[in-house]
N, C-alpha and C positions, 0 to 999 in steps of 0.2 A: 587416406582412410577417414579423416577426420570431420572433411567435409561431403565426404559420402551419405545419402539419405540414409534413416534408419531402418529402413526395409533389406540395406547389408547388412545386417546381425541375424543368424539364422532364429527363425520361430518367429519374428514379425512381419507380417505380411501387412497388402492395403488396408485389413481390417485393424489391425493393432495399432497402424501408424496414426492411421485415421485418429483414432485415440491419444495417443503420444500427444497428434497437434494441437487436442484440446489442450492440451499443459504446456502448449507453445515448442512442441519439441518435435521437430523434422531432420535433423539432420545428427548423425553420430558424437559431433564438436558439441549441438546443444544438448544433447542428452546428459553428456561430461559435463555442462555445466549449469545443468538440472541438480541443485543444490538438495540434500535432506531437509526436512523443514523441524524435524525433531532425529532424538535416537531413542536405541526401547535400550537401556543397560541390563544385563543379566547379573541380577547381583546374586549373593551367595543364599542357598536356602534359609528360611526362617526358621522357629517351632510353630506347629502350627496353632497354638494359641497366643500367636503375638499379630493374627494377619489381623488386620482392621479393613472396614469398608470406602473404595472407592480407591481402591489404589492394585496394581499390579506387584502378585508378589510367587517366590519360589516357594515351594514346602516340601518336604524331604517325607514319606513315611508310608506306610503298608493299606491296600485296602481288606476294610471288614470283612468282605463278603462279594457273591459276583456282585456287579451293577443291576441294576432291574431298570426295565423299560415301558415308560407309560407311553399312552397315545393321546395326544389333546388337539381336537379338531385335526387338523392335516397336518401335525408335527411329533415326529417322535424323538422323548423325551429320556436321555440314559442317566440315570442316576446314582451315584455309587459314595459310599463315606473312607476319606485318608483320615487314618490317626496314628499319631505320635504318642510322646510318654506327655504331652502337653495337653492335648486333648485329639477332638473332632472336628471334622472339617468337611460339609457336603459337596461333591463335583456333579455340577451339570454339563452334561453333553446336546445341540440341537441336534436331531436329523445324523447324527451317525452310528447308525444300530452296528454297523459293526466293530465298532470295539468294543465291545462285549465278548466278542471270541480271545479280544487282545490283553483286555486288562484280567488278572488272574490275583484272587487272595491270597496274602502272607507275604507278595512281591513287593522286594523295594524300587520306588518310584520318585521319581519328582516331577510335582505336576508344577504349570506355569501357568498363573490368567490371573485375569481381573475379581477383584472380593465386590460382591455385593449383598445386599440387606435383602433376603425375601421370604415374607411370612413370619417374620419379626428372627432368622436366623441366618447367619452368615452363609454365603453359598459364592466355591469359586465357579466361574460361567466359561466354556468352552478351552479350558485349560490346555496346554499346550503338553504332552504326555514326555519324557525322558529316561533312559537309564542313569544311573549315576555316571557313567564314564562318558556317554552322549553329551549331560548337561554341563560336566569337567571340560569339555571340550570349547564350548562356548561363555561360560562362567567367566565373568568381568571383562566380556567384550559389548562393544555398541553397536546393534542393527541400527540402519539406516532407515527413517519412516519418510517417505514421499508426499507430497502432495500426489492429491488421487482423482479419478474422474469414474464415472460409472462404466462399468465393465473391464475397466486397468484397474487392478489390487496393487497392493505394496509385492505382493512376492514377485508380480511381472515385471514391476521394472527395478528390482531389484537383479533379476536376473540378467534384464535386457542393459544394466550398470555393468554389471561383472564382465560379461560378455564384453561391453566395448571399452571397458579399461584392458581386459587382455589384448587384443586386435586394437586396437589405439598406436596413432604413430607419436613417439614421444619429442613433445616440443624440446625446443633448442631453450636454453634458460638465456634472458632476456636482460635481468637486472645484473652490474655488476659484482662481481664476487664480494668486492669491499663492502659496498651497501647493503648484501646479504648478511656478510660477518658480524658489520656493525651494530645492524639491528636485528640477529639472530634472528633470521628469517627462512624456512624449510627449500628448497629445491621445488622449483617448479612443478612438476611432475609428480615429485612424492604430496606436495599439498593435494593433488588435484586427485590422487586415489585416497591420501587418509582422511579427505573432506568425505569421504564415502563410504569409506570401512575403516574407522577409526579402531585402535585395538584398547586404546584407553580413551578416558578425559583427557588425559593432558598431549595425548598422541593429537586427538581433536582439535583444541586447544590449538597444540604449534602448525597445524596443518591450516586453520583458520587463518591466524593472524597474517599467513605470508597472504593468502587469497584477498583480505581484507584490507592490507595494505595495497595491493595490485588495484583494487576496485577504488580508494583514496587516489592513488598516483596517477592513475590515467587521466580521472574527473579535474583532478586538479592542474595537471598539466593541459588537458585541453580548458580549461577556464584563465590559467594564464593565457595561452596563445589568444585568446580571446581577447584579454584584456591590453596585449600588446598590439594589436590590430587596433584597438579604438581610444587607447590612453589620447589624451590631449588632439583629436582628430576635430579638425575645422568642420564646420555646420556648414552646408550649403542654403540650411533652410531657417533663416531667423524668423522664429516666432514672437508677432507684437503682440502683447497684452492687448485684450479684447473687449471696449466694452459690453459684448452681448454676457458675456462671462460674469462680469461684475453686475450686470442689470438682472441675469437670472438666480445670482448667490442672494441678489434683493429680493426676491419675488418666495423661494421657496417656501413651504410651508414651515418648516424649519430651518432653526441656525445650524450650521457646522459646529460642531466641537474647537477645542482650542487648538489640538494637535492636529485635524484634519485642515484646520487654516494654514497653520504652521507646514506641513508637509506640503497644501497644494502651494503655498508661495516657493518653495524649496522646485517645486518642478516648473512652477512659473519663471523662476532666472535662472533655470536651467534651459528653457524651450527658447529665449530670448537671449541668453550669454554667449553665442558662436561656437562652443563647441559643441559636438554630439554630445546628448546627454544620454547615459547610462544607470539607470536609478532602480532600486528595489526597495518596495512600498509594502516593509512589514506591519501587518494590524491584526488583532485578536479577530476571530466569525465577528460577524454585525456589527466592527468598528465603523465602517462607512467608508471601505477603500476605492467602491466603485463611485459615485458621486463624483470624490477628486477624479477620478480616472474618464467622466466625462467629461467634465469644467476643460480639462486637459485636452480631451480630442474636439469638444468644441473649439476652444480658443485656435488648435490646429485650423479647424476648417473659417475660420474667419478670419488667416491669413493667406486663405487659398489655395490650400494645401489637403491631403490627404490623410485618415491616422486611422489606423486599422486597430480592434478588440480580437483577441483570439482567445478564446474559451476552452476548459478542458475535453468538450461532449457538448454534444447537437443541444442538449433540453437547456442546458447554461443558453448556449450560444442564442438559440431562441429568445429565452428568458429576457435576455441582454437587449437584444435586438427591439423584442416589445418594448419594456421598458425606455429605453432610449429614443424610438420613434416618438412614443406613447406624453414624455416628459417634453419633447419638440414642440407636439400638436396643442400640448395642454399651456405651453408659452411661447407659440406662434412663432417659434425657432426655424425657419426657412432653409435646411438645410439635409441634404439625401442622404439617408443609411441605406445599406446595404446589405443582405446576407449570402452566406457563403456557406455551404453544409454538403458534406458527401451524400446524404442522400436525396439530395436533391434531383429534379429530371433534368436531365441534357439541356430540354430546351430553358431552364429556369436558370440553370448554369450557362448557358453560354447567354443568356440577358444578363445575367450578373457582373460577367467576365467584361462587357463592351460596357455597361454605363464605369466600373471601373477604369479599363483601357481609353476610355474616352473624359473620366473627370467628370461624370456624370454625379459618382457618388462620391462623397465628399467625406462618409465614417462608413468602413467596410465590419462586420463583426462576422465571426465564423469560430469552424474548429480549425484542424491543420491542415483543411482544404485549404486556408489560405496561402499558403507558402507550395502548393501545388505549383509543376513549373507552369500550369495554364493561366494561373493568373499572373496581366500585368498589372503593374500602377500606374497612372502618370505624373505624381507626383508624393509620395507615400515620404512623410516628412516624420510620422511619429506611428512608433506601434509597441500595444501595449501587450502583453500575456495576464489572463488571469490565472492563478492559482497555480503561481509559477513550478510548485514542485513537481507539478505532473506535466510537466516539460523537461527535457534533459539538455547538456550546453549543446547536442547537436542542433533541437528545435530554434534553439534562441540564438544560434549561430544564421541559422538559416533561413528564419522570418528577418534576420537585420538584413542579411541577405538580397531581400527581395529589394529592397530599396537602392542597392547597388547596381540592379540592370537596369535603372533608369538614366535619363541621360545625364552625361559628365561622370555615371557612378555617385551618383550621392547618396550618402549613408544616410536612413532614420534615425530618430532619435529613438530610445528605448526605455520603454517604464516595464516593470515585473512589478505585478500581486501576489501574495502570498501571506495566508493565511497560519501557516505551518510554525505554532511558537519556537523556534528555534532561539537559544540561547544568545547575544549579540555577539560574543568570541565566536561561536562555531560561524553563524550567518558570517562574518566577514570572511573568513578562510570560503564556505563553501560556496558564497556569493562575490569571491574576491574580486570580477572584472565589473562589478555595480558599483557605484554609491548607494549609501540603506538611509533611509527615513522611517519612522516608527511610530504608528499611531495610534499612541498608549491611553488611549481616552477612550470611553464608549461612550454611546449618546445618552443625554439623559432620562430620556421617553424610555428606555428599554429595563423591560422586566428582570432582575435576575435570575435564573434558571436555579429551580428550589434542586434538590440531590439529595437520593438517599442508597445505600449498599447496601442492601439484603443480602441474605442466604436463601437457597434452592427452597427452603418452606416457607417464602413469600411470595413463590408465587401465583397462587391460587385468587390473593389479594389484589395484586398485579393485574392478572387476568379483568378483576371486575372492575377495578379503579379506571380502565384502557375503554371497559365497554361502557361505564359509565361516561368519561369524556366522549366517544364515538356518538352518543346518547344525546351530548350535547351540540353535537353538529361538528366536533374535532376530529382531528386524524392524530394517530402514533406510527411509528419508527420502531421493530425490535429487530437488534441486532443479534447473528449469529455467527462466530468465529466460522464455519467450516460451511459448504455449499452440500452436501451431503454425507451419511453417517461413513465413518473409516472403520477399518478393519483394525485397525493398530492405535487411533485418539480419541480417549472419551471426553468428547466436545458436542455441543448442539449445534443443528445442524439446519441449514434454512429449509430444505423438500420439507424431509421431518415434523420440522417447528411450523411451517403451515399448517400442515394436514391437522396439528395439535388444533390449533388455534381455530381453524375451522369449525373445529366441533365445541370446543370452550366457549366460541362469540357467534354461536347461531343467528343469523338476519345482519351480520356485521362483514361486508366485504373484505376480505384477507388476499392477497396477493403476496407475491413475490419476487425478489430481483439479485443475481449474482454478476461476476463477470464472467461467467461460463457461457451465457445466454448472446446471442449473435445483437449485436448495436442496434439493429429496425426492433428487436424484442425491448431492450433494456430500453428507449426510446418511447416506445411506445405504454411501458409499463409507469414510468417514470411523467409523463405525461396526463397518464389516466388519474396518479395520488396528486400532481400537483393542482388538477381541475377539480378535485375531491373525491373524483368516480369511486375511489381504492379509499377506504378507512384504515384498514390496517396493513404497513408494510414488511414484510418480513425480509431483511436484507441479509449480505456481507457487507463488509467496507465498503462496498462501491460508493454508496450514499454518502461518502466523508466528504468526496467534492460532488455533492447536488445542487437540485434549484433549491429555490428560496421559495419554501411553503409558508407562509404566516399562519395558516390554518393545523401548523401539528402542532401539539404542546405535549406529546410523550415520546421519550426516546427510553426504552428498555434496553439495557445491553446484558445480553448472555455469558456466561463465563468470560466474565469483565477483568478478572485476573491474570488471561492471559493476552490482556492488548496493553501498549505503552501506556502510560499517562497522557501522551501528548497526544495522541490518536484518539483515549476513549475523549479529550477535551473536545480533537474535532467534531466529534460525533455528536456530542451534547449541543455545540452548536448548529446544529440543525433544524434545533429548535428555538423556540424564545423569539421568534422572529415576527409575530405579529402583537396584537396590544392583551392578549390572554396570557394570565399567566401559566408558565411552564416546567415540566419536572422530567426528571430523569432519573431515571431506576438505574441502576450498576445492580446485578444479581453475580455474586462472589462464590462461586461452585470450590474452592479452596479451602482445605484448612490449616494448610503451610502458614509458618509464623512467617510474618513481614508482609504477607498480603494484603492485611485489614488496615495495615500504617500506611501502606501504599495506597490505596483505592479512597482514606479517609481526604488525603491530601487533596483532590478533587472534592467531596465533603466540603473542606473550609473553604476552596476559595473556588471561583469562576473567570480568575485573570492566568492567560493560559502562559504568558510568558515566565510570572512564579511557580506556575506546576511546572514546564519543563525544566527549569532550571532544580527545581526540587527530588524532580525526576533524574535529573542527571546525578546529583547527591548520590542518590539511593542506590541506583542500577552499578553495578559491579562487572570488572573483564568476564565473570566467568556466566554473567544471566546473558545468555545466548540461546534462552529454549522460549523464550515466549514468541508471541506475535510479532513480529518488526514493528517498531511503528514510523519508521523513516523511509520507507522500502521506496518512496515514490521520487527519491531521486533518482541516479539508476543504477544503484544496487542491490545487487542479488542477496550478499550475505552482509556486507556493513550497514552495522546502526550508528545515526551521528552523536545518538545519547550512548549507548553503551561502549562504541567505540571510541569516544572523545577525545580520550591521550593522543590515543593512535593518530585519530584524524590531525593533532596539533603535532604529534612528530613528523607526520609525512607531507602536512603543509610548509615546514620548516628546510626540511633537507629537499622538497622542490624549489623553493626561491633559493636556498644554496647551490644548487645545481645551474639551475639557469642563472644565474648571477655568474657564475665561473665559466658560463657555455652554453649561452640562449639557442644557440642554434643546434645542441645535442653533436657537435661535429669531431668529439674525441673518436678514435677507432672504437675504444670498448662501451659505445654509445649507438652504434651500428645494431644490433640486432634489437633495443628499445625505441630507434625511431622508426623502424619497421612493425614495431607494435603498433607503436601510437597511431603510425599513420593507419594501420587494418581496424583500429579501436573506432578514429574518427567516421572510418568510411561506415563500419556497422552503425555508427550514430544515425548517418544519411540514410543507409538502406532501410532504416524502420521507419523511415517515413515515406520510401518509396519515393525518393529524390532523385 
């Protein structure tokens, strides 16, 4: 039943599923592990002189009078006042004229919905109607809010959840009893329905922690096996130090930094020492990790060898590709780059495929078309990944991979980029089969990026400061948590937040970019801002791994309070990239105490490895409602800041495990390497291997 499509659950047909797969969900198994991304708790009624604006709240009390019903333009409008011994409190209803037949004066009631401020008096807005025994029923429990797409609500697949946890074949529990005991950890089965209908917090809570260890233990067990595959593995391919290398480190127009010397020597007697090297090349945005990363696959191709770039997305991969031809031509470097992009034509792809297969090209750059089984190498000695978190150990298992069907099987050497400040403890547990190098310098030509946190009534100012730069011939960045408005999260939203912006920056091109939008879109959108076509872009995250515009110097981010620190950092670095100076707006939609300590800490500094580590400080087992900001390794619900302990308990009792039993071959280890191995294969499957 499990891996049955979701078109088995009655009430979803082609059109629904159609839908589902926008949210990546076709099958029953992925629906179950279609995670909430928030919960709504029903807490107990208020008085209703204690509701304040912007928040969701209960209130217990009688209406005045019937409701009355206005008309404005093509909406009708129901309007009716709850009061208490507290006071008064106005309910608007949109477009539902019929309860007005429902709601009756002198009844007691409890309405549900959101407070807001309009016409200088508080008003709740399409409030949720109950008896008192109705709302008793549901009272300190947690609805589950989904991630949503247009025309799926939360109630459809909240439905289409219940449904297939009834009709669900229930898995066989995996981890051994003792390691559950040990680290009180829920029953398979039960995590996997109370991660969805939790009855409390702390029900939540225990139902998380097993799911988040499971998403720890697998990653990390397949990064061991990785790492025991290539510990101490002989080099087929000795890399000599290159004059062209040292004669173009002379020529540039600038010097390296001290740490980017430092790290490129580190991968220099690595490419030349005999064994495969395995290395990850942590640096802050615009440290300069791509430079070393070409010094590196030049010096490759001027032992007559091969070294492949893999980029997260075509416009990187592009980006790369120019640049690197671009820097050849401008120093008479004699040597073939290559591109490799899914959407490429056939015929442009199979030229690609033969100067490869034949040694033609000498530096291949692409996305994960590389590791397509169409491409050969004929001698792929080193390959690099940029922005390594948005690869997971399947990809990196299997671009080393590619180097293996060459003759004798010889292994590449492997460099990983990653911009991602992760703390040096967590990086070595979740980078454990690397060695790490850290290039804690920035250049000194580079502007620091000015920051400042406002509140929702900045930004009017915002607005003009944005068309002002625009003015000047620059481009911005603003960022919106959510890709369109929800039924259940008041957050801003990218459709929305254009359409605003349109009408705010008349004569000033506004666009937009999410991950909902099919790769030839986001492509081509991405494309048009980095040529300048697009002034202002209105994004989600997606733009955390972009190109490199030197032309933006505004980065606004929307309800900034609900992304990590380490996230809103990426972001900021998106900017600052050319020789104008740069800013970055954080607009703080919160009035929760700890928000404004949080969001300051970006404020003082712009070195991203202190915010996360300052971020990890802060963040607590129980802040599990905001935005992920680790989401891009490949987990669903574990964060590596918030999760941190956890991630160092479950790093621990896996090298305790494999040190007693590398090969998992106890009997009651028997239905966990049947996991692992179904875990590794889904790794392959999403790449279409």
């Amino acid at each position: 039943m499990n891996q049955e499509p979701i078109t088995s659950l009655k009430g979803i047909g082609e059109k629904s599923a159609a839908l589902f797969a926008k949210l990546g969900v076709e099958t029953v198994e992925e629906l179950l592990h279609n995670y909430p991304r928030a919960y709504d708790a029903f807490g107990e009624p208020v008085p209703v002189g204690q509701v304040q604006e912007g928040a969701v709240f209960a209130v217990s009390g009688q209406l005045l009078s019937v409701p009355s019903l206005r008309r404005f333009k093509n909406m009708q409008i129901l309007i009716a006042t709850v009061k208490d011994v507290t006071g008064g409190l106005q309910l608007t209803w949109y477009n539902m004229p019929y309860l007005r037949a429902v709601l009756q004066p002198g009844q007691l009631m409890i309405f549900r919905g959101r407070v807001v401020k309009k016409g200088g008096r508080l008003t709740m807005e399409q409030p949720a109607i109950f008896t008192p025994e109705a709302y008793g029923d549901v009272m300190d429990s947690m609805q589950p809010i989904y991630s949503q797409t247009k025309g799926l609500g939360n109630k459809a697949i909240v439905r289409a959840v219940s449904q297939a946890l009834e009709q669900r074949q229930l898995e066989r529990e995996y981890l051994p009893e003792a390691l559950r005991r040990s680290y009180e950890l829920a029953e398979y089965n039960y995590a996997i329905e109370h991660i969805h209908f939790p009855a409390s917090q702390k029900e939540l809570l225990f139902a998380r922690k097993r799911l988040v260890f499971d998403e720890f233990f697998f990653f990390l067990l397949a990064v061991r096996r990785l790492k025991e595959q290539r510990q101490n593995c002989k080099s087929s391919f000795a890399i000599r130090r290159a004059e062209e290398v040292d004669e173009l480190l002379g020529k540039l127009p600038y010097s390296l930094t001290g740490a980017q010397l430092r790290v490129l020597e580190e991968v220099r007697r690595d490419l030349e020492g005999g064994l495969v090297m395995n290395r990850l090349i942590q640096g802050d945005v615009g440290s300069g990790k791509t430079i070393v990363a070409v010094l590196a696959l030049l010096e490759t191709a001027c032992s007559g060898c091969q070294g492949a770039l893999m980029a997260p997305t075509e416009v990187l991969a592009k980006q790369h590709y120019e640049s690197v031809t671009g820097l050849f031509q401008t120093y008479g470097i004699e040597k073939q780059v290559v591109l490799v992009t899914g959407s490429m034509t056939a015929k442009e792809k199979r030229e690609a495929y033969e100067k490869i297969a034949s040694h033609q090209a000498d530096i291949i750059v692409g996305t994960h078309a590389l590791i397509q089984e169409k491409v050969h190498y004929d001698s792929l000695a080193l390959v690099i990944t940029d922005e390594q978190h948005r690869f997971g150990v399947g990809q990196r298992e299997a671009l080393g991979a590619k180097g293996g069907e060459q003759k004798e099987g010889r292994l590449p050497h492997v460099l990983v980029m990653s911009a991602t400040p992760i703390p040096r403890t967590l990086a070595i547990i979740l980078y454990g089969d690397l060695d790490i190098s850290i290039i804690d310098e920035m250049p000194a030509d580079r502007l620091p990026v000015k920051n400042c946190v406002v509140n929702t009534g900045y930004r009017e100012k915002a607005y003009q400061f944005i068309a002002r730069e625009a003015a000047a011939g620059r481009q911005a960045y603003v960022i919106c948590p959510m890709v369109e408005e929800s039924e259940m999260i008041e957050a801003e939203n990218v459709l929305d937040y254009t359409a605003l912006l349109r009408r705010k920056l008349p004569g000033i091109t506004v666009e937009y970019l999410h991950g909902k939008m099919k790769g030839r879109e986001k492509n081509k959108i991405m494309e048009r801002f980095a040529s300048g076509e697009i002034q202002v872009l209105v994004s989600t995250t997606v733009v955390e791994v972009g190109v490199n515009v030197p032309n933006a110097t505004v980065m606004m981010i929307e309800n900034a309070e609900r992304f990590g620190l380490a996230q809103l950092h990426q972001l900021r670095g998106r900017v600052g990239r050319g020789g104008f100076q740069s800013y970055c707006i954080m607009v703080n939609c919160s009035d929760q105490d700890g928000t404004q300590e949080r969001l300051d800490i970006l404020n003082r500094s712009n070195d991203g490895f202190y915010i996360a580590s300052e971020d990890l400080k802060l963040r607590g087992p129980g802040d599990i409602f905001g935005i992920r900001q680790s989401g891009d390794l490949e987990f669903k619900l574990a964060d590596v800041f918030t999760d941190a302990e956890l991630l160092k308990t479950v790093s621990g009792e896996v090298s305790r495990m494999l040190d007693e039993d590398p090969q998992l071959e106890a009997p009651e280890y028997g239905p966990l390497r049947a996991r692992l191995s179904a875990y590794l294969s889904r790794s392959y499957e999403r790449l279409n291997l």
